[in-house]
N, C-alpha and C positions, 0 to 999 in steps of 0.2 A: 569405654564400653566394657573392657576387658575387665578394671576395675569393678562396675559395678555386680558385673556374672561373679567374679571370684567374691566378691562381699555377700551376696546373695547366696549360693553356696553353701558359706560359711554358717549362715544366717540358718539356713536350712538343716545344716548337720545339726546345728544348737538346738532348735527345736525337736529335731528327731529324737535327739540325747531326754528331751525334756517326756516328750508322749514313751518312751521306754520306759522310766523312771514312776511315770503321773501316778501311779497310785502306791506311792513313799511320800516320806516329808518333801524331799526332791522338787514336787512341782510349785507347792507356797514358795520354800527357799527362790527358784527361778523366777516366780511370780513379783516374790518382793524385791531381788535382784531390778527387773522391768522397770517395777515403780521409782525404785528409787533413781535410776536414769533419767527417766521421766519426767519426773517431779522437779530435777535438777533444769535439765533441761529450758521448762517452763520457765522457773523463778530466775533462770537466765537470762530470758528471754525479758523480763521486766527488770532486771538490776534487783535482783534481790537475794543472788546469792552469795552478795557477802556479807548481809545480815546475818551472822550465825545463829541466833536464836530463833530465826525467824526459820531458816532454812532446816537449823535440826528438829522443830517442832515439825513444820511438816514431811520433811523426812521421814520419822520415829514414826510419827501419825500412820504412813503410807505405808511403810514396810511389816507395820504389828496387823494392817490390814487381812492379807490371806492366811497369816496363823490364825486371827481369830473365826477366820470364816471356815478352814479348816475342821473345828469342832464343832459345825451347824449340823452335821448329816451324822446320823446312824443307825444302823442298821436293826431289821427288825430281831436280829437274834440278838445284838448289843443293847439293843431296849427292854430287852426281855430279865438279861443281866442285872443290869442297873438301876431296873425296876418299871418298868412296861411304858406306856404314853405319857403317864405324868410325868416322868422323867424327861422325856425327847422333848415335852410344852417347857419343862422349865430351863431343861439346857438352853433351847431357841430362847429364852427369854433371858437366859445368862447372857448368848452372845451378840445379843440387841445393847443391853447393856453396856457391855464390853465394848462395843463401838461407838456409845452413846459418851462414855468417858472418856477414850481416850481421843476423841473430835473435842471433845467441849475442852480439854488441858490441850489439846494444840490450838484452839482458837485464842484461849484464854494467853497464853505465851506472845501470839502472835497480837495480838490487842494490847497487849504492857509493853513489849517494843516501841510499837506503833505509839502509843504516847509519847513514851520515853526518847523516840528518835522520831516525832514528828514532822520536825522541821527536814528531814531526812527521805522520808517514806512518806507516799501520797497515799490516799482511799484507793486509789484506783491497782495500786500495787499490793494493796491489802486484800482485797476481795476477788482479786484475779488469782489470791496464792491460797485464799478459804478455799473459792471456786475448784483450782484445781487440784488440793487435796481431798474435799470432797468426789469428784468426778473420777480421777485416775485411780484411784486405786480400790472403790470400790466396784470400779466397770470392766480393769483389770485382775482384779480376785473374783471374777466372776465365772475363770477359766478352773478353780477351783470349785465354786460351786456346783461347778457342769459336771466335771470330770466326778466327783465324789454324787451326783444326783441319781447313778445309775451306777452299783458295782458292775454291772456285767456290760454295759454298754454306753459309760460314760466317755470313754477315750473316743470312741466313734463322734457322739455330741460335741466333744471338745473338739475335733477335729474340722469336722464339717461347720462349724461355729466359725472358729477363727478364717474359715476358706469363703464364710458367706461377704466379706467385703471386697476380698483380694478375688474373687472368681466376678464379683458384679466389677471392678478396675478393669478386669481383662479384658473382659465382654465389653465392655464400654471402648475401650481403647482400639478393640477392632472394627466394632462395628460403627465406631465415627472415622478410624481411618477408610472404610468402603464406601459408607455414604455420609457422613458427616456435614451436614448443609448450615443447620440453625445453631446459632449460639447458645448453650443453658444459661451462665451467668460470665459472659464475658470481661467484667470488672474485678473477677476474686479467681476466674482460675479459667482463661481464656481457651483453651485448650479442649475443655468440654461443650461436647454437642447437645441437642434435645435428642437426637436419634441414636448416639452413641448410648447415652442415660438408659433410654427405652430397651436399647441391645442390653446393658448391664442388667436389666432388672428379667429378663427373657431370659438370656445366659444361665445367672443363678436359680433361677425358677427350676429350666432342664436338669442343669445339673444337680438339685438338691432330687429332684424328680428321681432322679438315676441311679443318686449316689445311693439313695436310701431304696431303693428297689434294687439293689447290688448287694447291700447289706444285708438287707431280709433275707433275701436267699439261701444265702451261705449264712445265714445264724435259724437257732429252732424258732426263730419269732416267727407268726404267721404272717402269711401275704398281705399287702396291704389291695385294699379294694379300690375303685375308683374314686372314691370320696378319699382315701387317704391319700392319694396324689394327687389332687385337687388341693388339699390344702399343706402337705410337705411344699407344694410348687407357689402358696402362697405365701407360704411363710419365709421361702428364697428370696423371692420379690418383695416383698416387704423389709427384708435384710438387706438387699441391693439400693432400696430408696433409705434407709436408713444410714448406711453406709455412705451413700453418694454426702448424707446431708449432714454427716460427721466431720468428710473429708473438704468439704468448700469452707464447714467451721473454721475448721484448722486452717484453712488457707487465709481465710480474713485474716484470722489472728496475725499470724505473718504479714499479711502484706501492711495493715495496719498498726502493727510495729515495727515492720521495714526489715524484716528477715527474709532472707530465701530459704536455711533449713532452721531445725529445732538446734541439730549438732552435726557430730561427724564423725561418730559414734561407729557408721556402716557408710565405708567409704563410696562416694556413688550414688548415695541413699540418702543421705543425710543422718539423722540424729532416731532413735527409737518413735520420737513422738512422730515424726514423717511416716512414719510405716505403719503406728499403729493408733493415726488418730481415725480412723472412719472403726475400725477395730470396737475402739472404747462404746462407740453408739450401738453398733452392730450385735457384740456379746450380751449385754446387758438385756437387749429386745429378744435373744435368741432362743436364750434363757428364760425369759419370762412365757414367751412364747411356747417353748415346748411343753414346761408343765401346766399352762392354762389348757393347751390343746389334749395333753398326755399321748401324744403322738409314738412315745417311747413310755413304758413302766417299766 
């Protein structure tokens, strides 16, 4: 126990260092630092990191991730610079691009191995390493897109984002140790209730309810009225079930390849992808979420 408080801790100082820093190059640098953990992690997990081609491909692939997403946002006096909306259309459309090639030169690498060392490496180890260079690091640089979507109140977003899975855990974890009766999916992750779930998705509702009627306050944004905590409170709950169905993912994956962590990376904890697979579902949705609703301009 002692073990995983002091990993946790640690864990937490790193992140603190990281929202101090977030609007410097600092946060992609940490971003892509993650993924490539991560990434490692995974292709661990299926025997495929000692493919090196296979491994620096999606490596390279994951880490060029948050630099390029980096230069998706700017601002409206930088547009003005640079040469007004046409400009900001065609950047977006540079940095579509820009991840359109360098996905297609890691598949393309990982596809001439895969011949070349067929009798070696199966489909199933091929598309589980597409799979999750795909998924990790574009769900992971999304903590970049947050944090850069709002200069004045992006660090808030980023904040309560990354808290929307880890606050539905907690909630869940207490409220099946008080009344915990029915099983959710007792085959992939025995330990979860349907009433603990229910408590998770309650939990983060309140508290996004809160955090963001906390925030308001103390910043010149106006009061939010009853319809907007109405749906701040939906958008938690919807993070909490998203979250919930990130982290049984991840748990199949393991039990179906016969792992108990990803690493051990965070002593106590296990390996990054342990902590931050409900994460990867979570940001992506939180994200899209806030500027569909514009909850935050």
């Amino acid at each position: 126990m002692l073990t995983r408080i002091i990993s946790g801790a640690v864990g937490v100082a790193l992140m603190v260092v990281v929202f101090i820093f977030h609007d410097t190059l600092f946060l992609p640098i940490a971003v892509a630092a993650m993924i490539a953990v991560m990434l490692f992690e995974l292709l661990r997990a299926v025997k495929l990191e000692k493919h090196i081609s296979v491994l620096a491909a999606v490596e390279l692939s994951g880490i060029a991730t948050p630099f390029i997403y980096e230069r998706y946002y700017y601002t409206d006096d930088t547009a003005a610079i640079i040469g007004g909306a046409d400009k900001l259309i065609y950047e977006d459309g540079r940095v579509s691009f820009q991840m359109f090639c360098v996905t297609l030169l890691a598949a393309f690498v990982i596809f001439v191995t895969w011949l070349i060392k067929h009798k070696e490496i199966r489909y199933e180890q091929v598309f589980f390493a597409l799979a999750s260079m795909l998924l990790v690091p574009r769900a992971m640089s999304t903590m970049v897109l947050i944090d850069r979507y709002s200069p004045d109140h992006g660090l808030f977003l980023l904040i309560i984002g990354l808290c929307g899975a880890w606050i539905a855990d907690t909630g869940a974890y207490f409220t099946g140790v008080a009344i915990g009766k029915h099983k959710l999916c007792p085959e992939i992750s025995p330990k979860k209730t349907i009433e603990g779930f229910v408590g998770g998705i309650v939990t983060t509702g309140i508290v996004y309810s809160a955090a963001f009627a906390v925030y308001h306050h103390n910043t010149e944004m106006a009061d939010l009225n009853f319809g907007g905590f109405v749906l701040i409170f939906l958008i938690g709950a919807a993070c909490a079930v998203i979250g919930t169905i990130g982290d049984l993912s991840a748990s199949m994956v393991k039990r179906q390849i016969g792992f108990k962590d990803y690493g051990k990376i965070m002593p106590g904890h296990g390996g990054l992808m342990d902590r931050f697979d409900s994460v990867l579902f979570v940001l992506p949705s939180f994200y899209a979420l806030v500027v569909m609703t514009g909850i935050i301009e």
